[in-house]
C-alpha positions as a Markdown table, in Angstrom:
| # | Residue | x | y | z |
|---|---|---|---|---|
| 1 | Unk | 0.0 | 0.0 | 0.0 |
| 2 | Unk | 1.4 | 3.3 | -1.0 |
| 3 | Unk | 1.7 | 6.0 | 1.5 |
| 4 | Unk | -1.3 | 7.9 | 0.5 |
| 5 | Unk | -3.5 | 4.7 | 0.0 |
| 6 | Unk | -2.2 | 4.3 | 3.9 |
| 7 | Unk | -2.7 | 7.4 | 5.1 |
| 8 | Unk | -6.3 | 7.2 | 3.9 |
| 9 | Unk | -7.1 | 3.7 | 4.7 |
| 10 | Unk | -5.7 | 4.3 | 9.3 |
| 11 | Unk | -7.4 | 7.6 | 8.9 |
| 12 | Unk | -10.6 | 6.4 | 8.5 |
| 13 | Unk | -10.2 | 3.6 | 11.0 |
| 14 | Unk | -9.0 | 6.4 | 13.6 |
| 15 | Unk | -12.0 | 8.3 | 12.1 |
| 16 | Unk | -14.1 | 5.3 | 13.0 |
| 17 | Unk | -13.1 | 4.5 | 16.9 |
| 18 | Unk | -14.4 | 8.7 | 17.7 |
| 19 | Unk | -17.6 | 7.8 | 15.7 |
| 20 | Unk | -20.4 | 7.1 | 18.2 |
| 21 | Unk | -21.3 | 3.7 | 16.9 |
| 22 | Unk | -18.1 | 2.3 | 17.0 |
| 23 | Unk | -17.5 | 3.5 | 20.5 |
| 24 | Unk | -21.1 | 1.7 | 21.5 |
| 25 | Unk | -20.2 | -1.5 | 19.8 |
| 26 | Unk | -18.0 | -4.1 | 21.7 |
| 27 | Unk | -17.8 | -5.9 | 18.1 |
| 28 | Unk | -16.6 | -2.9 | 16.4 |
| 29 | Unk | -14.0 | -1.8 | 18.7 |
| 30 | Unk | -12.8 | -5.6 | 19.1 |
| 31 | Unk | -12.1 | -5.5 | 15.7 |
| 32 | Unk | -9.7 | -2.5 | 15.5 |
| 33 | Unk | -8.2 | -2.9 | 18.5 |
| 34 | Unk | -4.8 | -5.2 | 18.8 |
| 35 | Unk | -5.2 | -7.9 | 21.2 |
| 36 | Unk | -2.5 | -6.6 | 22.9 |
| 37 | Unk | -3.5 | -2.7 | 22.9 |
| 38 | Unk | -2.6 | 0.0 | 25.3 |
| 39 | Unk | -3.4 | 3.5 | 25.4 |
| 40 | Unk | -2.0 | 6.3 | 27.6 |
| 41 | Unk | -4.3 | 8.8 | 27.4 |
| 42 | Unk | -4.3 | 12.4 | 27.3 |
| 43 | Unk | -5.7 | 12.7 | 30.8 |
| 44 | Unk | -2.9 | 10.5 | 32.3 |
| 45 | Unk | -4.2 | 7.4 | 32.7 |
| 46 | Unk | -3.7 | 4.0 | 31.0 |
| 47 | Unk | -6.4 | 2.1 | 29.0 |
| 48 | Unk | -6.0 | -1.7 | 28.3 |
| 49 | Unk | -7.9 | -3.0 | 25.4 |
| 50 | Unk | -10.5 | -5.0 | 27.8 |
| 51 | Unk | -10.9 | -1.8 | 29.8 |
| 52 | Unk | -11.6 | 0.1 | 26.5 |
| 53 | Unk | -13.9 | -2.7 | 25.4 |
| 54 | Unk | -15.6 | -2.6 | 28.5 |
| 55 | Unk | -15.7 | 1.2 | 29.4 |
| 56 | Unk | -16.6 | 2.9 | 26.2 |
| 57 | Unk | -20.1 | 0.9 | 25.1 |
| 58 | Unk | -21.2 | 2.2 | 28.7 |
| 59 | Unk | -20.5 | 5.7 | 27.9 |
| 60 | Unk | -23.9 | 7.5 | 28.9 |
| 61 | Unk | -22.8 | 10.4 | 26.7 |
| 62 | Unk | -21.7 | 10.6 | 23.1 |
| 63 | Unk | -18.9 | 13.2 | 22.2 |
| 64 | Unk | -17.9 | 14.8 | 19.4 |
| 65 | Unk | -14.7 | 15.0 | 18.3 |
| 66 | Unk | -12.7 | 17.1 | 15.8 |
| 67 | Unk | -9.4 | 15.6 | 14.3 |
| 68 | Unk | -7.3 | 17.1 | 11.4 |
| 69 | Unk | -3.6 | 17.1 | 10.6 |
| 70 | Unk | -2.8 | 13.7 | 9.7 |
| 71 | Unk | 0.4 | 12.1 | 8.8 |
| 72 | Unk | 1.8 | 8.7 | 8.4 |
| 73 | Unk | 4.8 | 7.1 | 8.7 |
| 74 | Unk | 5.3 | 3.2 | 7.8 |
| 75 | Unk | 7.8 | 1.9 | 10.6 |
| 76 | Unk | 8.3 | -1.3 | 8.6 |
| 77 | Unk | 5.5 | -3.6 | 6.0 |
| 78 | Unk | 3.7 | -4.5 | 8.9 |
| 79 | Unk | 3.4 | -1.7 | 10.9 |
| 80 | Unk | 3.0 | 2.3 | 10.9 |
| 81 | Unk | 2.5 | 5.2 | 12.8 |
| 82 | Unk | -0.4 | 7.6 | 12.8 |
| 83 | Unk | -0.4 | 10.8 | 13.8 |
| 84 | Unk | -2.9 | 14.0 | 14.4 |
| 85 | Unk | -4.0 | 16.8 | 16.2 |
| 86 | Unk | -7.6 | 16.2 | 17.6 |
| 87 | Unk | -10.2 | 18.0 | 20.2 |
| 88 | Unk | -13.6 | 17.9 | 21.8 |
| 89 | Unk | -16.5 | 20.0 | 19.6 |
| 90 | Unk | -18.1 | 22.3 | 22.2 |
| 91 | Unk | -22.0 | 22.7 | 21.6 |
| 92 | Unk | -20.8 | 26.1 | 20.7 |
| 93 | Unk | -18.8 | 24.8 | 17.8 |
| 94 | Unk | -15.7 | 25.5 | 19.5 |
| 95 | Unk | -12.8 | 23.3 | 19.7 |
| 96 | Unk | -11.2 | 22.6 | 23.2 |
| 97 | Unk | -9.3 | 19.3 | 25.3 |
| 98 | Unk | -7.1 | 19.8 | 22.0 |
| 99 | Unk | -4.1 | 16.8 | 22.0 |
| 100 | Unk | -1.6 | 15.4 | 19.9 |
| 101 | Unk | -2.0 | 12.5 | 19.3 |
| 102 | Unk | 0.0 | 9.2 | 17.8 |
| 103 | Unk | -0.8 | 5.6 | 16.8 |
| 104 | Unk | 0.9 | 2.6 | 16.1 |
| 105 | Unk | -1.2 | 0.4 | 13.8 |
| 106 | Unk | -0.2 | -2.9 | 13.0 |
| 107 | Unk | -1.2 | -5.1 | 9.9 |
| 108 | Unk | -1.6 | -9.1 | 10.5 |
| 109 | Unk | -3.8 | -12.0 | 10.1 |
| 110 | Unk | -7.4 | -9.3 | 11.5 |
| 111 | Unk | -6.2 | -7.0 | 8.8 |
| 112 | Unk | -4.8 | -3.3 | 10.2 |
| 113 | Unk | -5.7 | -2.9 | 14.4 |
| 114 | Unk | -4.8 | -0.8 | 17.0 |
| 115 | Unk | -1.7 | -1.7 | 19.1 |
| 116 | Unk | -0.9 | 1.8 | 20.7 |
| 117 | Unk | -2.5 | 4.9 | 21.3 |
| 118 | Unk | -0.9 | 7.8 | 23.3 |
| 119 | Unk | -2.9 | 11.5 | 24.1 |
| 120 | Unk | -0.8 | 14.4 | 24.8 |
| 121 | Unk | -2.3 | 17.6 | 25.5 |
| 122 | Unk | -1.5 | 20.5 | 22.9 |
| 123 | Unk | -1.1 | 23.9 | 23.5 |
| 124 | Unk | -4.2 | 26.0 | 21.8 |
């Protein structure tokens, strides 16, 4: 896959796990997260996948996010890393919990999932 054709194809994955119905569907989520995932998320604490798979379908509230400035770079044929700036839409319209933010998808017998996620806050 060429690096645009990547670019494209993990941005619309990472598109998919800050969609709603992805985030409310165990099945969904299992599928594009690594068996092995981690996050360290951009309020400090650490997510495993089972807590991810587990905490986000209960989520009373649905939130919108914003996400724009992606980039790719492929670490090797298996694997690359994803990264964008991202933040919460405000019922305003206004953008705000802005992060940087970095993923390390991996391609193997599931297709491309999930294997590391990390938040950082950005400066607005």
């Amino acid at each position: 896959m060429r690096d645009g054709e990547l670019l494209d194809y993990l941005r619309e994955r990472e598109l998919m796990l800050q969609e709603a119905g992805t985030r409310a569907d165990r099945a969904a989520l299992a599928r594009l997260l690594h068996p092995r995932f981690r996050e360290f998320g951009r309020s400090g604490r650490t997510y495993t996948r089972e807590a991810v798979l587990s905490e986000l379908p209960a989520a009373s509230a649905p939130v919108s996010y914003h996400a724009e400035a992606f980039e790719v770079k492929a670490v090797s044929a298996d694997a690359a890393l994803l990264t964008y700036r991202s933040g919460v839409l405000g019922m305003d319209g206004r953008i705000g919990q802005q992060a940087l933010r970095s993923s390390l998808w991996v391609h193997g017998d599931d297709g491309w999932q999930l294997l590391f996620h990390q938040g950082t806050p950005a400066a607005t």
